[in-house]
DOKOL-380785 format. One record per residue (C-alpha): residue in three letters; x, y, z. Coordinates in pm, whole numbers, padded with zeros to 5 digits, always signed. Layout:
% residues N
ALAXYZ
...
***
This chain:
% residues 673
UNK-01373+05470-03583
UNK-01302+05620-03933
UNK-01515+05545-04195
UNK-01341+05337-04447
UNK-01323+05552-04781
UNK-01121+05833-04593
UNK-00883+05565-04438
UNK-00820+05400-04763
UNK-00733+05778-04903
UNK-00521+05793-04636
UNK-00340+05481-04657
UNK-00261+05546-05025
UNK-00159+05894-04983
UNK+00103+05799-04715
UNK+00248+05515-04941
UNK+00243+05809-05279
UNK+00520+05771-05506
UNK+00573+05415-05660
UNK+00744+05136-05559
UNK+01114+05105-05742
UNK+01162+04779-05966
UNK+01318+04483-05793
UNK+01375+04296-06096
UNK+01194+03957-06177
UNK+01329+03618-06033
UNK+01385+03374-06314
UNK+01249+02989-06221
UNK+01430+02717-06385
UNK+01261+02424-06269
UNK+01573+02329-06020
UNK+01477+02604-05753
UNK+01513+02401-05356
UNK+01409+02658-05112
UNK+01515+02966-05346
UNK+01490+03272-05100
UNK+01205+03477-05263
UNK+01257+03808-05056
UNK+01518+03939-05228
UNK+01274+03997-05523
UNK+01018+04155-05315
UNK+00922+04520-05239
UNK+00741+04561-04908
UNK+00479+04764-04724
UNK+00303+04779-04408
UNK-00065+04852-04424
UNK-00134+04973-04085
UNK-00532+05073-04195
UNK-00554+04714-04291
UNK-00795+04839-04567
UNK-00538+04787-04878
UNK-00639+04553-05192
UNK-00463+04313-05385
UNK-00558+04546-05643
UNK-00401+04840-05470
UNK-00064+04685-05463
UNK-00073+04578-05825
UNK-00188+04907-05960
UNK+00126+05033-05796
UNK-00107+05269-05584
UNK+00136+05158-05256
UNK+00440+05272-05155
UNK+00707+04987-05122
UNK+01051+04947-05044
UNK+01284+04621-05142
UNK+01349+04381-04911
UNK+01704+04365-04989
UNK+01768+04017-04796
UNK+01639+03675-04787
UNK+01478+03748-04445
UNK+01151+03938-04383
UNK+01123+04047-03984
UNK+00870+04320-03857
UNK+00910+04231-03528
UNK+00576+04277-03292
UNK+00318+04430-03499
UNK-00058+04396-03593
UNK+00029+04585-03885
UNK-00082+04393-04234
UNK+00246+04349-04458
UNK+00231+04362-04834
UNK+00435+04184-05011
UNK+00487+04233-05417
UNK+00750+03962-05602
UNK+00751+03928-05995
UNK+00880+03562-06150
UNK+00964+03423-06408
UNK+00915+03075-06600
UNK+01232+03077-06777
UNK+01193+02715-06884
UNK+01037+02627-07212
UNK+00765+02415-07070
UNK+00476+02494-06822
UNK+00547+02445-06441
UNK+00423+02432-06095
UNK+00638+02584-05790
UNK+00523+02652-05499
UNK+00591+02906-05241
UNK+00688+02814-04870
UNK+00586+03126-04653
UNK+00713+02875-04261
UNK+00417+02819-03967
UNK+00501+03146-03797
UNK+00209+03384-03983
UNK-00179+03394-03847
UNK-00331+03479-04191
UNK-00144+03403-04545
UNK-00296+03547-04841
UNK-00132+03467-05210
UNK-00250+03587-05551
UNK-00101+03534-05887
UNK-00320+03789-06047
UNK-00538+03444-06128
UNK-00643+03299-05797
UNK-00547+03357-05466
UNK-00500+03135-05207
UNK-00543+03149-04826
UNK-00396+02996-04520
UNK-00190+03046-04219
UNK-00216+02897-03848
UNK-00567+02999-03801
UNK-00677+02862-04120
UNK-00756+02484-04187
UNK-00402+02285-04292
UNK-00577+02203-04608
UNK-00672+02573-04730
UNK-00415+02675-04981
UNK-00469+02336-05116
UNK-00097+02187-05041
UNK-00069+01928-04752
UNK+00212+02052-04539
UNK+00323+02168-04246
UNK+00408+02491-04398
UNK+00170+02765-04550
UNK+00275+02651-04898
UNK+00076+02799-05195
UNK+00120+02631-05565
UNK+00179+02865-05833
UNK+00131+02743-06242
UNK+00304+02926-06513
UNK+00360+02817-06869
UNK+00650+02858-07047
UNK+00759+03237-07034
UNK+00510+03366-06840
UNK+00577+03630-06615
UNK+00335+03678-06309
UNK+00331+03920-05994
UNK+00290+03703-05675
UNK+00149+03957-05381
UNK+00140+03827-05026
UNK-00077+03976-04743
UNK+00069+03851-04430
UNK-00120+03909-04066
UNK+00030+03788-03730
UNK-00051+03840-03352
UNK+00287+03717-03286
UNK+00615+03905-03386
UNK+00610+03810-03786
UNK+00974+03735-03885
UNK+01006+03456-04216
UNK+01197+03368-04515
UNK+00970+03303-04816
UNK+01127+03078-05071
UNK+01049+02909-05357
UNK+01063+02557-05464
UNK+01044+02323-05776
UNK+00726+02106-05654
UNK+00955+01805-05719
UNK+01228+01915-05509
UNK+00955+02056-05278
UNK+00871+01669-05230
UNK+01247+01603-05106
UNK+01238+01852-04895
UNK+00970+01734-04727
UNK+01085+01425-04698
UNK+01411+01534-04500
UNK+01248+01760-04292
UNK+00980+01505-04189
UNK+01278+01259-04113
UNK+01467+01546-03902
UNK+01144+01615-03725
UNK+01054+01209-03738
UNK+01438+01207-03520
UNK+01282+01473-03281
UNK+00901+01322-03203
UNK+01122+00934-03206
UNK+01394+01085-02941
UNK+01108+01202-02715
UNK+00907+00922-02732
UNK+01195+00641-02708
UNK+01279+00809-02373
UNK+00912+00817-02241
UNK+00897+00445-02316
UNK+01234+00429-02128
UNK+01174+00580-01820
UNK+00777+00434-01859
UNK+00998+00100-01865
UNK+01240+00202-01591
UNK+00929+00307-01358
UNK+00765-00031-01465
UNK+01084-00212-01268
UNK+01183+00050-00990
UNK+00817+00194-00903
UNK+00998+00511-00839
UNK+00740+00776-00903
UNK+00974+01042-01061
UNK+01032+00787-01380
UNK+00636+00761-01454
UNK+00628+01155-01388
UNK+00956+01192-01608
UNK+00736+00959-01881
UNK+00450+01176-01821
UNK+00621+01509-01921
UNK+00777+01404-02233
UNK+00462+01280-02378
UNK+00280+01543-02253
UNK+00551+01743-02424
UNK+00565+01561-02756
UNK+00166+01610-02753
UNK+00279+02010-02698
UNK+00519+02041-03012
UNK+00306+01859-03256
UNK+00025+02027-03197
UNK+00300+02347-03257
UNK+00404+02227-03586
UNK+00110+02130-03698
UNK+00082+01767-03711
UNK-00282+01733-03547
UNK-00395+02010-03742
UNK-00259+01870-04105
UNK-00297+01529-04058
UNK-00682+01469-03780
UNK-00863+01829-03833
UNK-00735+02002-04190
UNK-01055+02177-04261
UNK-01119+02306-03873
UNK-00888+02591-03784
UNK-01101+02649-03430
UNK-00919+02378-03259
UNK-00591+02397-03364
UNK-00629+02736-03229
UNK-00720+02565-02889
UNK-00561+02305-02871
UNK-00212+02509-02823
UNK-00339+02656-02466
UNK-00470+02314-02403
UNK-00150+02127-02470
UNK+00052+02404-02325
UNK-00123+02397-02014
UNK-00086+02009-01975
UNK+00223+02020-02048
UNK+00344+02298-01793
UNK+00182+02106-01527
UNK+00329+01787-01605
UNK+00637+01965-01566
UNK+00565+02115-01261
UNK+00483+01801-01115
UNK+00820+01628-01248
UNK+00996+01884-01145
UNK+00890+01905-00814
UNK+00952+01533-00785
UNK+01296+01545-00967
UNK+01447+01830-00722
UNK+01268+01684-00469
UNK+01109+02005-00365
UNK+00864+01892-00077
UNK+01183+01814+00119
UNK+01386+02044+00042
UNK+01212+02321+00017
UNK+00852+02287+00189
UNK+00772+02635+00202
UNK+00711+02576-00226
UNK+00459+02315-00171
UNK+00226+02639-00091
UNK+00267+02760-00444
UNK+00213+02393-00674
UNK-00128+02380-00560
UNK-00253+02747-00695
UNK-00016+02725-01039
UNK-00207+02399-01123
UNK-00517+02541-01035
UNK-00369+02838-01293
UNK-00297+02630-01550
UNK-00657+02408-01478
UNK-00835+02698-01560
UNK-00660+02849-01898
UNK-00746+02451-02007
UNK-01110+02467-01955
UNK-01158+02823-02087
UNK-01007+02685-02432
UNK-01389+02521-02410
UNK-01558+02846-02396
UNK-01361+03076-02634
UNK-01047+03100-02812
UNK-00920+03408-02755
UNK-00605+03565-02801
UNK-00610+03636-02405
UNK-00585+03275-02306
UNK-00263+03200-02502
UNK-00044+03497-02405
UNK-00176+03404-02043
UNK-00043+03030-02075
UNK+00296+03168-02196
UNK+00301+03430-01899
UNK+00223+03165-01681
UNK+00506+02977-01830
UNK+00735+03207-01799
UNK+00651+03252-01424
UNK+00687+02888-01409
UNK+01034+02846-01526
UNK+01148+03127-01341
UNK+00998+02985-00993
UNK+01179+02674-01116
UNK+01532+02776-01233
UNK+01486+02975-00849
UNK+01382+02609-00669
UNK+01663+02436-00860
UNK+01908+02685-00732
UNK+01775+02666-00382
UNK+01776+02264-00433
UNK+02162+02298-00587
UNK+02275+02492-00229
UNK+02157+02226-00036
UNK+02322+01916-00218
UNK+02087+01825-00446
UNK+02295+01596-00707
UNK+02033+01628-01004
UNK+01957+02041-00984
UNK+02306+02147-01175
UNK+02178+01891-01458
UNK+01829+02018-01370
UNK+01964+02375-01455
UNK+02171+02291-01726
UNK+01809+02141-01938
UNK+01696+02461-01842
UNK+01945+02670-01990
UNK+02025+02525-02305
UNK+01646+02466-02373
UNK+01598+02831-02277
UNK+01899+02902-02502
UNK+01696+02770-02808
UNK+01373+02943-02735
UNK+01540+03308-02673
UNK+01707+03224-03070
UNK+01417+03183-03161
UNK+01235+03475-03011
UNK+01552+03647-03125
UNK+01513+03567-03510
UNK+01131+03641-03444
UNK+01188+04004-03340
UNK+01449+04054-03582
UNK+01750+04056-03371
UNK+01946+03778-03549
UNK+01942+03656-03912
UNK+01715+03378-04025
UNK+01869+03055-04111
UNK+01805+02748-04078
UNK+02004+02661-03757
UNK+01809+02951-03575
UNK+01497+02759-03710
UNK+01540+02447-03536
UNK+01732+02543-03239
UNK+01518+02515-02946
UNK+01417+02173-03084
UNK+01785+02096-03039
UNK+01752+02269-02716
UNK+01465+02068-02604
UNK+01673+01724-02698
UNK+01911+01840-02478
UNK+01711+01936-02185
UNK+01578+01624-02208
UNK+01931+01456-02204
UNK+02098+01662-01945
UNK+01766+01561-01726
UNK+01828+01201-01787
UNK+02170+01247-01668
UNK+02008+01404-01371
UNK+01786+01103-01258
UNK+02116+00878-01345
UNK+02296+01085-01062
UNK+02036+01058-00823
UNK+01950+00665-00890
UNK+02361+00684-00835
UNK+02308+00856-00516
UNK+02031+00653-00401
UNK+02172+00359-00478
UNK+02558+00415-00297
UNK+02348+00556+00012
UNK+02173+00195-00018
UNK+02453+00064-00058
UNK+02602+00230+00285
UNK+02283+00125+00460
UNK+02352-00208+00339
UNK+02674-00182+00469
UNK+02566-00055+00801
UNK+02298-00272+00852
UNK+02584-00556+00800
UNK+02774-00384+01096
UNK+02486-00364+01305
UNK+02353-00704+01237
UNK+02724-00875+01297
UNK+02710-00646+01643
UNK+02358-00749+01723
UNK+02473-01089+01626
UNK+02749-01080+01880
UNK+02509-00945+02118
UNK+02253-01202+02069
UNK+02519-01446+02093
UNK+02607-01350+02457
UNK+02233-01298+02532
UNK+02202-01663+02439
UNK+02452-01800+02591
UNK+02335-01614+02944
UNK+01993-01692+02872
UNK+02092-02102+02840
UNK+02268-02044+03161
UNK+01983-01870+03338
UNK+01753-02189+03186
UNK+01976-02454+03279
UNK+01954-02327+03629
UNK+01591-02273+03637
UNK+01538-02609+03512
UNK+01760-02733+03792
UNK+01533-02518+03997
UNK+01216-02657+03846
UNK+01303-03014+03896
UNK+01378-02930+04289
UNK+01030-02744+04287
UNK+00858-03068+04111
UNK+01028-03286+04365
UNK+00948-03075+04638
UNK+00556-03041+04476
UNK+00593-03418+04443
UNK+00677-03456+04818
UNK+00377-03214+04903
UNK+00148-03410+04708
UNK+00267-03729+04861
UNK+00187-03577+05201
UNK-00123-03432+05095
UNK-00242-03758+04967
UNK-00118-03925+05302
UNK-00283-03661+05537
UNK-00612-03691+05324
UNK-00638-04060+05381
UNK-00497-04020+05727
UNK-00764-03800+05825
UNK-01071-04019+05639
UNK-00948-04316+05837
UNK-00941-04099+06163
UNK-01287-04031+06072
UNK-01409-04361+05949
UNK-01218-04572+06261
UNK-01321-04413+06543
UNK-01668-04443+06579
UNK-01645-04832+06555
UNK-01329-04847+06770
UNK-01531-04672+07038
UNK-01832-04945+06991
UNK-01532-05201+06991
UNK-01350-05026+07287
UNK-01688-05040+07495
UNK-01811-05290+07402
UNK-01502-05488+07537
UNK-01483-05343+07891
UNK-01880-05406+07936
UNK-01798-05738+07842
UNK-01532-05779+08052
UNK-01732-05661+08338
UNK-02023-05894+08225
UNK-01725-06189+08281
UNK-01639-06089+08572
UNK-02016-06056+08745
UNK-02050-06452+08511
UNK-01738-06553+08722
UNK-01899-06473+09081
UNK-02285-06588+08980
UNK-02096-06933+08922
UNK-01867-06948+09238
UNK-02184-06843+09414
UNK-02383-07094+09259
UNK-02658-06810+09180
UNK-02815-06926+08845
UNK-03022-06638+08792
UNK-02701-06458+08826
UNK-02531-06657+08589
UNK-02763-06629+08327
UNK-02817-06255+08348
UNK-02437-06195+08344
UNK-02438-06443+08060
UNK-02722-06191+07873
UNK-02526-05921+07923
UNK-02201-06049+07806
UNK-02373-06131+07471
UNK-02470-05774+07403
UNK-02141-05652+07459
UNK-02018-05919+07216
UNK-02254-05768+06936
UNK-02064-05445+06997
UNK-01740-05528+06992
UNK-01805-05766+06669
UNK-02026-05460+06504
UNK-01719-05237+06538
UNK-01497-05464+06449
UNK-01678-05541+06099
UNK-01726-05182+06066
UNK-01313-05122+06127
UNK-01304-05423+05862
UNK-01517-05256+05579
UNK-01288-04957+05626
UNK-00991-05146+05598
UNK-01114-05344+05262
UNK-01260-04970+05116
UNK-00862-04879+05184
UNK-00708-05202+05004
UNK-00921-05102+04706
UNK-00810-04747+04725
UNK-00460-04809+04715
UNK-00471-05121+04473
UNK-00236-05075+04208
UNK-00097-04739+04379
UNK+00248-04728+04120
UNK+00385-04942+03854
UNK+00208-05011+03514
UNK-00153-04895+03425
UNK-00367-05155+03466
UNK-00777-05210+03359
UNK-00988-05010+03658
UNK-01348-04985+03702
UNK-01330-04636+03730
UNK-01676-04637+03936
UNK-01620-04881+04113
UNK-01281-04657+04290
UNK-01533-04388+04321
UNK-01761-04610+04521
UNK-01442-04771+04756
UNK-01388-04356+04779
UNK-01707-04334+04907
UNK-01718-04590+05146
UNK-01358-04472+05281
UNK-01448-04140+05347
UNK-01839-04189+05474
UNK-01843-04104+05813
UNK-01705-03790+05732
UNK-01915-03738+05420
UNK-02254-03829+05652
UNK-02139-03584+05939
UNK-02139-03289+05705
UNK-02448-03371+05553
UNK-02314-03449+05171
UNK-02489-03700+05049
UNK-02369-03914+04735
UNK-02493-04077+04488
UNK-02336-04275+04212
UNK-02492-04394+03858
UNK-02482-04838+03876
UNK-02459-04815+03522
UNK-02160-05102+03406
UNK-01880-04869+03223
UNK-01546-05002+02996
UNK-01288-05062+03220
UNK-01032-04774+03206
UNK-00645-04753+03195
UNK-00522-04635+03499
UNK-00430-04764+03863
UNK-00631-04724+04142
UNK-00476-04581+04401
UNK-00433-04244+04156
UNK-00785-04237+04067
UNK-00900-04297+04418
UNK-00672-03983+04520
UNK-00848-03787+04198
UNK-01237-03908+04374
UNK-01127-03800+04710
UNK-01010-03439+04611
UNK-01329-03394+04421
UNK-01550-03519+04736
UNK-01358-03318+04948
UNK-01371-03034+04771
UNK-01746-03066+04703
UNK-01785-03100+05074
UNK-01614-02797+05150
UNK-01814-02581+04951
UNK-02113-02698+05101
UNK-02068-02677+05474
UNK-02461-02644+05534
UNK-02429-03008+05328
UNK-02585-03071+04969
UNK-02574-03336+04721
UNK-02278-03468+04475
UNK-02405-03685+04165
UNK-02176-03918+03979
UNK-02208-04028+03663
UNK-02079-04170+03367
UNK-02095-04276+02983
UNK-01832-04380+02713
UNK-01822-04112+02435
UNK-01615-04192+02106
UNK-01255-04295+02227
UNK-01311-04203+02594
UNK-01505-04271+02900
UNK-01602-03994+03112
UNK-01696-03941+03465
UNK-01880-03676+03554
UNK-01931-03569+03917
UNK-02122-03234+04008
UNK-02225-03080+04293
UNK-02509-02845+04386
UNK-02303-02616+04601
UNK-02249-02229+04505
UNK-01977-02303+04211
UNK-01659-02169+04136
UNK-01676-01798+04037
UNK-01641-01721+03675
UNK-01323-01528+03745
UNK-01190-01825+03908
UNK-01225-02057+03671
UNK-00883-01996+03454
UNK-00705-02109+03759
UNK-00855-02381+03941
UNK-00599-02597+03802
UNK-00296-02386+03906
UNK-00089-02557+04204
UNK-00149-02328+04542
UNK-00430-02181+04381
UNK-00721-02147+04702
UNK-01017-02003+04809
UNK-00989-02181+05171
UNK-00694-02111+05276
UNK-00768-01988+05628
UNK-00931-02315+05672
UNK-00589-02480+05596
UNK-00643-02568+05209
UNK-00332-02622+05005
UNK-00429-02534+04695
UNK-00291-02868+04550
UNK-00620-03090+04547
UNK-00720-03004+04206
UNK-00370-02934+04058
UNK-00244-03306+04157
UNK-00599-03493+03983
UNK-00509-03287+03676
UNK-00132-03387+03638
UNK-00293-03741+03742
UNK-00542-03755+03511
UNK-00252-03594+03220
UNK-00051-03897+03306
UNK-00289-04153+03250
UNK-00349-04003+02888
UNK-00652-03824+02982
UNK-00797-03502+03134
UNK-01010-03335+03372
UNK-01148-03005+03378
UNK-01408-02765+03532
UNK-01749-02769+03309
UNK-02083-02504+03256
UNK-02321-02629+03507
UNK-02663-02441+03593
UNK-02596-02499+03963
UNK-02235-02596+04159
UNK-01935-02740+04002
UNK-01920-03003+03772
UNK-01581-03147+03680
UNK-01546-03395+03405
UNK-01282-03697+03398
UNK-01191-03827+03061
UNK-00995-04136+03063
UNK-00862-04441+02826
UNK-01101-04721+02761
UNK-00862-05020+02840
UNK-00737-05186+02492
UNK-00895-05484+02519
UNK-01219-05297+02597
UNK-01233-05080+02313
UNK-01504-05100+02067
***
């Protein structure tokens, strides 16, 4: 590096002979945004080493400026800038002098004070709160002072000084703060919109939509100052920051409305490869703002950006070629925002005049981006809702033809029902005819049992007695009274037999008027164990010859609505069935108690039980373990439907050991406590 004597002799040697008069630039108190440049000489201090008290001594070389304009383009270059003024008014004034947002480093000396600001230095440092760099200059009446300007930009420096009357300075001001209050109240009234719209829709793209334009809002008044003038105007640091920071939100919530607006993940899923890393991109530049604010980070942010909106105007495209409604609106945004930026750039390098149209053009830009993207979203909500609207329709046609369909199916269906019904009734009147016969061939074969051994004591007994009557009749015609009486003896035994089996044939036939007592008609009041015990005594002989013994409880029970003959047919399917499961013979218990509204009678068995993966089904007509030994499979089914009839139940129990069925029945009115 040079040492800094020799550069300064340098510097001043380059810029030798004088700078030519530009005249002075007479204030009259009335001045709105005079353009100062036209006053000024100018000079580029490449060195950086010139003083403001180079440039007054005339030790610079300077040319005019020659229009109201100043543009250097790109350059880290210091510029010098030397303007003489005037108060031609009789009485002391203030003006001040607007130098835009656009410079890094604003220095401005009256010969008395200087005073310093720019973008990276605090809002409040030239001692005027404004957006601008604004610097207040006093001058009594007739004075004539020599404003220089050192000016220092990273960016491409391109402004138009002017001059102002502090009171029309105020107006000013006040318009501009109105034209920019339009701008910030435009983007925020549609992020409440579409906030509102996704509020009542709950379709994502309106909260991401919502998301963007306040993320974007955030983005351009952190550009023009606002946070920085109005929250932070003595801390330069994070104003500095807090561009990359902004920028970077913002680009990402664009990203991720954009890729929900063109509906990218769709259309194009191949992109979804690349929204991941950019974020990450963009995640990064906003944490390094943290660390350090270097010049690095923003021009990386705008790179970025620029990468951004080119991979986007490229998706849009893409999107446009395969019907996407919303990407020629999409593209459209793009364009005229882009439009306002490149005027922009273009007055910043010097490639077009500065005005103030060029100024505020890619704010304009930005308003319409933002309404040519609203018009997007209103052509896809169109779309989505006249493609609802043909699925409406065509659920309508489908649901009239399914209708029709269903119709038919109905109307076959009631057919096919009817005629199972009609089948169902033949089946219950044929399972009604089975039962009958079941019933009949039960009691047919306990009177079989329960008859014949008396009969045979009747039978024989007879024919001994008639041959006792017979050897009577020739004792007496013989006259042989030891004959007689012997005969006589032996006649009397045979009487006891014939009498014993005929009062055991009696006691059968009483057990069987109990049984069937009652048999149809009208319930009636039945002592429920008392039918068990008439069931008992009917089927005893057989009960004794397989070695089941039975036992019933002689505690007195409420009297039960039913009718006997049922119940005995319920008692003699659950003997017989106990009895068949125990073929070695066992025990069955019955028992009884009135619980609540019912009485119950329950009769177990010790036998081997039903198996547990039997037990869903014991109920179920032709449902049998025994059929090779002729069972039916209706024993069980026909006490249930019984029992149902009567207004109670029966059904299969847990038991340690056997089967245990339970039979609920109706107290009888009268009977009920």
């Amino acid at each position: 590096m040079r040492p800094a004597a020799p550069a300064l002799a340098l510097a001043l040697a380059a810029w030798a002979p004088a700078a030519r008069a530009c005249g002075e630039l007479d204030l009259r108190g009335d001045e709105a945004g005079t353009a100062l440049a036209p006053w000024c000489a100018i000079a580029r201090d490449p060195s950086g080493l010139v003083t403001e008290a180079d440039v007054r001594a005339g030790r610079a070389r300077m040319e005019p400026v020659g229009r109201e304009w100043v543009n250097e383009g790109f350059t880290r270059d210091v510029v010098w800038l030397r303007c003489p003024v005037r108060n031609a008014t009789a009485r002391a004034g203030a003006w001040l002098v607007d130098l835009g947002r656009e410079v890094d480093r604003v220095e401005v000396g009256d010969g008395r004070r200087t005073a310093r600001g720019g973008r990276t230095a605090p809002a409040g440092a030239t001692g005027v709160r404004a957006l601008s760099t604004v610097a207040r200059v006093e001058l009594g009446a007739g004075d004539v002072v020599t404003l220089v300007i050192r000016l220092q930009s990273a960016a491409p420096l391109g402004l138009r000084p002017r001059v102002w009357a502090e009171a029309r300075h105020a107006e000013h001001a006040l318009a501009e703060g109105l034209l920019l209050g339009f701008f910030y109240g435009a983007l925020a009234a549609a992020a409440a919109y579409n906030a509102a719209l996704f509020a009542s829709t709950r379709m994502r793209v309106y909260a991401l939509y919502a998301a963007y334009l306040t993320a974007l809002a955030l983005f351009m008044a952190v550009a023009d100052r606002f946070v920085a003038a109005w929250l932070t105007p003595g801390d330069a640091s994070w104003q500095a920051a807090s561009g990359v920071r902004f920028g970077a939100v913002t680009l990402v919530a664009a990203l991720a409305f954009s890729r929900e607006f063109l509906d990218t993940p769709r259309r194009l899923p191949r992109t979804e490869a690349l929204v991941r890393p950019a974020v990450g991109a963009f995640g990064v530049l906003f944490a390094s703002t943290f660390v350090s604010n270097a010049v690095a980070f923003k021009q990386a942010t705008v790179a970025l950006g620029a990468v951004a909106v080119v991979g986007l105007v490229a998706a849009a495209v893409a999107c446009q070629r395969r019907g996407g409604v919303e990407a020629p609106w999409f593209l459209a945004g793009m364009g005229t925002a882009a439009a306002g930026m490149l005027l922009r750039g273009a007055v910043q390098w010097g490639l077009v005049g500065y005005d103030a149209f060029a100024e505020n053009a890619w704010r304009a830009g930005l308003l319409v981006d933002v309404a040519f993207l609203s018009l997007g979203l209103a052509a896809r909500v169109r779309v989505l809702r006249e493609a609802h609207e043909r699925a409406r329709a065509e659920l309508l046609a489908q649901g009239v033809a399914v209708t029709a369909t269903l119709e038919a199916q109905v109307l076959d269906r009631t057919r096919a029902l009817e005629a199972a019904n009609r089948a169902l009734a033949e089946a219950q009147r044929v399972a009604a005819h089975q039962r009958r016969m079941a019933a009949l061939g039960q009691l047919a074969s306990a009177l079989a049992h329960e008859v014949a051994n008396p009969l045979n004591f009747s039978v024989g007994g007879a024919a001994e007695l008639a041959r006792r009557v017979t050897a009577l009749r020739g004792a007496i015609e013989r006259g042989d009274d030891d004959g007689a009486r012997a005969a006589l003896r032996g006649a009397e035994r045979a009487l006891e037999l014939v009498q014993g089996g005929n009062a055991r044939i009696r006691g059968v036939l009483d057990g069987l008027r109990t049984y069937t007592r009652g048999g149809g008609g009208e319930a009636e009041p039945v002592d429920v164990l008392a039918v068990a015990r008439a069931t008992v005594a009917l089927m005893d002989e057989r009960l004794r010859a397989q070695g089941v013994a039975v036992t019933i409880t002689d505690r007195e029970l409420p009297r039960v609505r039913g009718r006997q003959g049922e119940l005995g047919q319920v008692f003699m399917n659950l003997f017989l069935n106990a009895a068949q499961a125990m073929p070695g013979g066992g025990a069955v218990t019955v028992d009884g108690a009135a619980r609540g509204d019912r009485v119950e009678v329950t009769v177990a068995d010790d036998g081997p039980g039903v198996p547990r993966e039997r037990r869903s089904e014991v109920f179920e007509p032709y449902v049998t373990t025994r059929a090779a030994e002729g069972g039916t499979g209706l024993g069980l089914a026909v006490s249930h439907e019984i029992a149902r009839q009567l207004g109670g139940d029966l059904r299969l129990v847990e038991s340690e050991r056997g089967a245990t069925f339970v039979l609920s029945l109706l107290p009888w009115a009268d009977e009920t406590p």
